[in-house]
C-alpha positions in Angstrom: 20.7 39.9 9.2 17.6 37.8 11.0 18.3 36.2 14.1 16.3 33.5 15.5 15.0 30.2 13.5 14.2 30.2 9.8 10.3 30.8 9.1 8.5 26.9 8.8 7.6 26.7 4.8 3.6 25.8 4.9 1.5 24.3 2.1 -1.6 26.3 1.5 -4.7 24.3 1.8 -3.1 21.3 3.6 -4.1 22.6 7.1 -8.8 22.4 6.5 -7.2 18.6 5.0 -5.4 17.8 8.0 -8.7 19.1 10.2 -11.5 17.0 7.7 -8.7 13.7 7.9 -8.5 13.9 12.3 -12.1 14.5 12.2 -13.1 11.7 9.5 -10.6 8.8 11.1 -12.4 9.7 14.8 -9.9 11.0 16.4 -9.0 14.5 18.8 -6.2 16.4 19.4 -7.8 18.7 22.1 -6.7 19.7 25.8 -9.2 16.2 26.8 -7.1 13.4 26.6 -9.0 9.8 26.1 -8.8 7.0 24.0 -9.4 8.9 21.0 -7.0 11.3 21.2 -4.1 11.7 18.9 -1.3 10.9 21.9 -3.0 8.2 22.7 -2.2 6.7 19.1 0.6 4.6 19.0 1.2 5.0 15.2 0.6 8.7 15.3 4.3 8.6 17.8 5.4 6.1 15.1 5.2 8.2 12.4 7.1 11.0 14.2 3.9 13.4 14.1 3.9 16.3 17.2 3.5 15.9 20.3 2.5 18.9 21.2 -1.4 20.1 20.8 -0.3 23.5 19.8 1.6 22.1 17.0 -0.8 20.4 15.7 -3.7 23.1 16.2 -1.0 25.3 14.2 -0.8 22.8 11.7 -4.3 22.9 11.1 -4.7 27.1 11.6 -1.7 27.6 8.7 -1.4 24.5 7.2 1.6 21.6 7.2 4.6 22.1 7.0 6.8 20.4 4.2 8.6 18.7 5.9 6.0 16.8 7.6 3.5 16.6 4.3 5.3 12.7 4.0 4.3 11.7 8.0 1.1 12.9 8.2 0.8 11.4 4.9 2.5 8.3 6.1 -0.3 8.3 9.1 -3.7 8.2 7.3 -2.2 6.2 4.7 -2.7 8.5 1.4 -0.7 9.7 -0.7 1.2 12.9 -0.7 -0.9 14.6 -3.3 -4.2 13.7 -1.7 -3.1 16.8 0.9 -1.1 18.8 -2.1 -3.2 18.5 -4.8 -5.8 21.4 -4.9 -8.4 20.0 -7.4 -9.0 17.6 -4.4 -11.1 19.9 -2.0 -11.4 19.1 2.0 -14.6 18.3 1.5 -14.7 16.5 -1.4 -16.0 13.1 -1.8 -12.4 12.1 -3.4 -10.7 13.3 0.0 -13.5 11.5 2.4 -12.8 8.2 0.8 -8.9 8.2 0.5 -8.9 9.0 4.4 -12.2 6.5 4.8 -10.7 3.6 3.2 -8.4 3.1 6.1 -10.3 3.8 9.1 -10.6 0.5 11.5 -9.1 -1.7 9.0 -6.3 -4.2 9.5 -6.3 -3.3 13.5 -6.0 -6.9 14.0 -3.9 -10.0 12.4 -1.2 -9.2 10.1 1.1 -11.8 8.3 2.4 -13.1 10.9 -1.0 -14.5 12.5 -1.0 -17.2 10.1 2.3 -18.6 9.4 4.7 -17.4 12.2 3.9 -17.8 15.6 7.4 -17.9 17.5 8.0 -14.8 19.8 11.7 -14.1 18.7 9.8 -14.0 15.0 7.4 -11.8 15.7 9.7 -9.2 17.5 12.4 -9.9 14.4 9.3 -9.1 12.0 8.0 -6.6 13.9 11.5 -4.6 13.9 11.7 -4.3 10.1 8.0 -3.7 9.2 6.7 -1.2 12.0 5.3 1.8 10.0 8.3 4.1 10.5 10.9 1.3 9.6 8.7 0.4 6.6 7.5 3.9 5.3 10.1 3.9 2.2 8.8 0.6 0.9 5.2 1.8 1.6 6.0 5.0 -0.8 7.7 3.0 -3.2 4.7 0.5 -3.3 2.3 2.7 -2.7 -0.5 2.6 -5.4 -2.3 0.7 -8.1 -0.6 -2.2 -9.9 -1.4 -4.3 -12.6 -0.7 -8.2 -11.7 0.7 -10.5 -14.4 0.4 -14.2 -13.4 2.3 -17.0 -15.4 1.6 -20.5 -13.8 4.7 -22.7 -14.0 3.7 -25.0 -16.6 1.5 -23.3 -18.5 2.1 -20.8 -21.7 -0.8 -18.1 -20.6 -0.4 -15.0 -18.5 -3.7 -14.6 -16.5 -4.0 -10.7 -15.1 -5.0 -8.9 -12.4 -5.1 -5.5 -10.3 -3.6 -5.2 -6.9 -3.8 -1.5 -4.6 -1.7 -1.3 -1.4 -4.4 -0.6 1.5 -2.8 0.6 5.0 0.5 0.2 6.8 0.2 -2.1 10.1 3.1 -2.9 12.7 3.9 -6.1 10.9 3.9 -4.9 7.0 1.9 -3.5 4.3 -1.7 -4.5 3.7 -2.8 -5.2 0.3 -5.9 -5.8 -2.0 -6.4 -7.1 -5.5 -8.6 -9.2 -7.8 -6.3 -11.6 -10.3 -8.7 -13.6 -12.9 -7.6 -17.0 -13.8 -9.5 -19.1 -16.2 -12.0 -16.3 -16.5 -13.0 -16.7 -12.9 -12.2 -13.6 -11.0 -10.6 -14.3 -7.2 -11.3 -11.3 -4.9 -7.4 -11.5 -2.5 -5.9 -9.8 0.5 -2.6 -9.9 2.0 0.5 -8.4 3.6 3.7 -7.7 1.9 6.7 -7.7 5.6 10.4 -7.7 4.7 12.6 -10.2 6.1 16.6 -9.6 5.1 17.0 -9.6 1.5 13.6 -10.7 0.3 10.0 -9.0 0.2 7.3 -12.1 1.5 3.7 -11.5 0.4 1.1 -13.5 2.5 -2.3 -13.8 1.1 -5.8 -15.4 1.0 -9.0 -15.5 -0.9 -12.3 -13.6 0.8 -13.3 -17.0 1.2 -10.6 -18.1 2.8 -10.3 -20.8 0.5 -7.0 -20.3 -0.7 -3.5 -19.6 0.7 -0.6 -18.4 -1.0 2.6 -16.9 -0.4 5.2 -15.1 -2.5 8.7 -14.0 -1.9 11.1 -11.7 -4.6 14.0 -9.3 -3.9 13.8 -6.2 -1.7 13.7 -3.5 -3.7 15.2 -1.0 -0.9 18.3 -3.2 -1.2 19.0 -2.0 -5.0 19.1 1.3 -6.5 18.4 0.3 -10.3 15.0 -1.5 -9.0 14.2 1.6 -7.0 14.4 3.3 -10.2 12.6 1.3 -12.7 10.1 3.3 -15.0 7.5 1.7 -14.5 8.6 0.5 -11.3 8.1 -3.4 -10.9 8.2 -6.1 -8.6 8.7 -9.6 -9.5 7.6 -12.1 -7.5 7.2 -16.1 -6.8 5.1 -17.7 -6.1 2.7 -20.8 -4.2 -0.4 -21.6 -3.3 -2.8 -24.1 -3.0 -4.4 -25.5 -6.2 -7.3 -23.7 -7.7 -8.6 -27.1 -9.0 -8.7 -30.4 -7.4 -4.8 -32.0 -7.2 -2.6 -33.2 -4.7 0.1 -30.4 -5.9 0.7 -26.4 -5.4 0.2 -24.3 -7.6 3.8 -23.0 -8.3 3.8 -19.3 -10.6 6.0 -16.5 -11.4 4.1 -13.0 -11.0 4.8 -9.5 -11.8 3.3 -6.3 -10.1 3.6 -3.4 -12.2 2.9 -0.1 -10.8 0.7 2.4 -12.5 0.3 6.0 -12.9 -2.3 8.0 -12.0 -4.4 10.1 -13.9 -3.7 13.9 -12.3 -6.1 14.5 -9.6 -7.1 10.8 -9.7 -7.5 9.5 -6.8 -5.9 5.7 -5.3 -9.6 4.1 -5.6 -10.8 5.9 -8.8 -8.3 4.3 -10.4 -8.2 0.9 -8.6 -11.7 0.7 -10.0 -11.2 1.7 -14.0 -8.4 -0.7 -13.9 -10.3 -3.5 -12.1 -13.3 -2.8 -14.6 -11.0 -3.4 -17.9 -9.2 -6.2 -16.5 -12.7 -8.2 -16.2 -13.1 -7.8 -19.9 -9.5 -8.5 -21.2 -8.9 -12.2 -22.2 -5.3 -13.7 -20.6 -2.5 -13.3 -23.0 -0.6 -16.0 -25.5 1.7 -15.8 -27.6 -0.8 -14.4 -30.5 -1.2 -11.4 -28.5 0.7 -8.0 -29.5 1.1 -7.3 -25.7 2.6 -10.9 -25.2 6.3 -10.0 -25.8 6.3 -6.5 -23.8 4.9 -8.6 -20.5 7.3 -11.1 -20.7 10.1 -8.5 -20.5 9.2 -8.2 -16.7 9.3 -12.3 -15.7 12.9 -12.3 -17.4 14.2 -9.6 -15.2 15.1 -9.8 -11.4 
């Protein structure tokens, strides 16, 4: 019988991915230590990534083991099959941009920069959104979604598409277009949790408009964890869009999408965006009409 540890399970082709990804995001992992350098990363610690440069150089050499596919992952903020997936080559132009599209961004400000400002907040926040506390939701969000927004009021559902972007110490950074009254409004945000709820801060490019939403956690319930399509409904208020004294008060729905296989999170934030532009909002003469309103009367 063997003695000793059990052999490490490796996943072919990960390790040249895990060389491109440290190379593309600007960072080393050599014997020179400086700014640049992997232990010098607080998220990279976060994440629960090695600490030793020999791990890592093996990493790279035979490629990642299983059981750390999700935290390296987790760390450059793609998905699993970006690394797994063997139609997406090292080198290809699919890989570059999946480990680009994070690089720099969301380094500074996060939800909290904007509407919470108290010390015992920020450390209360900060203890239930730092990336290892908040990796699950960021997998279970993680993707494209197609937005459903139903102004209170109103009998029209106005859409949109929404793409989670990076993990930060103080939530998950978000991105989306929603078009309402055929005027398309470019968004970012930050979905944190606090207790029971998921908050989502946002604002317009232009800074124009402020909104926040609030729905249930989904990490609190198994049957929302296991919706097919998963979906996250959410209310909603912001500032008006027209001239009025009022919020804008509105119920929305996120619904997440699949991806085409070997589609990458962009490639398919794009085709989305591009058919949402040309789709009219939905009334009740609409065939889709009944199947969307299935999500606002759920949880």
């Amino acid at each position: 019988m063997a003695q000793g540890r059990p052999k490490t399970v490796r996943v072919n082709g990960t390790g040249e991915k895990l060389y491109m990804a440290l190379k593309l995001s600007g960072l080393s992992w050599g014997a020179r230590v400086g700014p640049n350098h992997i232990s010098a990363n607080d998220r990279w610690a976060q994440c629960g990534l090695p600490r030793s440069i020999n791990t890592v150089i093996e990493d790279i050499r035979s490629g990642i083991p299983a059981h750390r596919l999700e935290r390296y992952a987790g760390f450059f903020q793609v998905p699993v099959h970006v690394f797994v997936d063997a139609a997406i080559g090292a080198y290809s132009a699919a890989f570059s941009c999946e480990v680009l599209r994070h690089k720099n961004r969301f380094v500074g400000g996060g939800a909290l920069d904007v509407c919470l400002y108290d010390n015992q907040a920020r450390k209360h926040i900060t203890a239930h959104n730092g990336v290892a506390a908040n990796y699950p939701l960021y997998q279970l969000l993680s993707g494209v979604h197609r937005i459903y927004y139903r102004p209170e009021g109103r009998d029209v559902i106005f859409l949109g598409v929404a793409r989670t972007e990076a993990q930060t110490d103080e939530g998950i950074a978000i991105a989306g277009v929603v078009v309402i009254d055929g005027i398309p409004l470019e968004l970012r945000g930050t979905v944190f949790r606090w207790n029971n709820f998921v908050h989502v801060h946002y604002h317009s490019e232009d800074f124009q408009l402020l909104g926040y939403m609030v729905g249930p956690n989904p990490m609190e319930s198994l049957l929302m964890r296991r919706r097919d399509p998963f979906y996250l409904k959410l209310r909603g208020l912001s500032g008006n869009l027209e001239f009025s004294a009022e919020p804008d008060r509105y119920t929305a729905c996120a619904v997440k999408q699949r991806l085409a296989e070997g589609q990458g999170m962009s490639a398919a934030f794009d085709t989305l965006l591009t058919r949402t532009l040309r789709e009219k909002p939905l009334t009740q003469e609409d065939a889709d009409y009944a199947a969307v309103t299935a999500y606002f009367a759920g949880v």
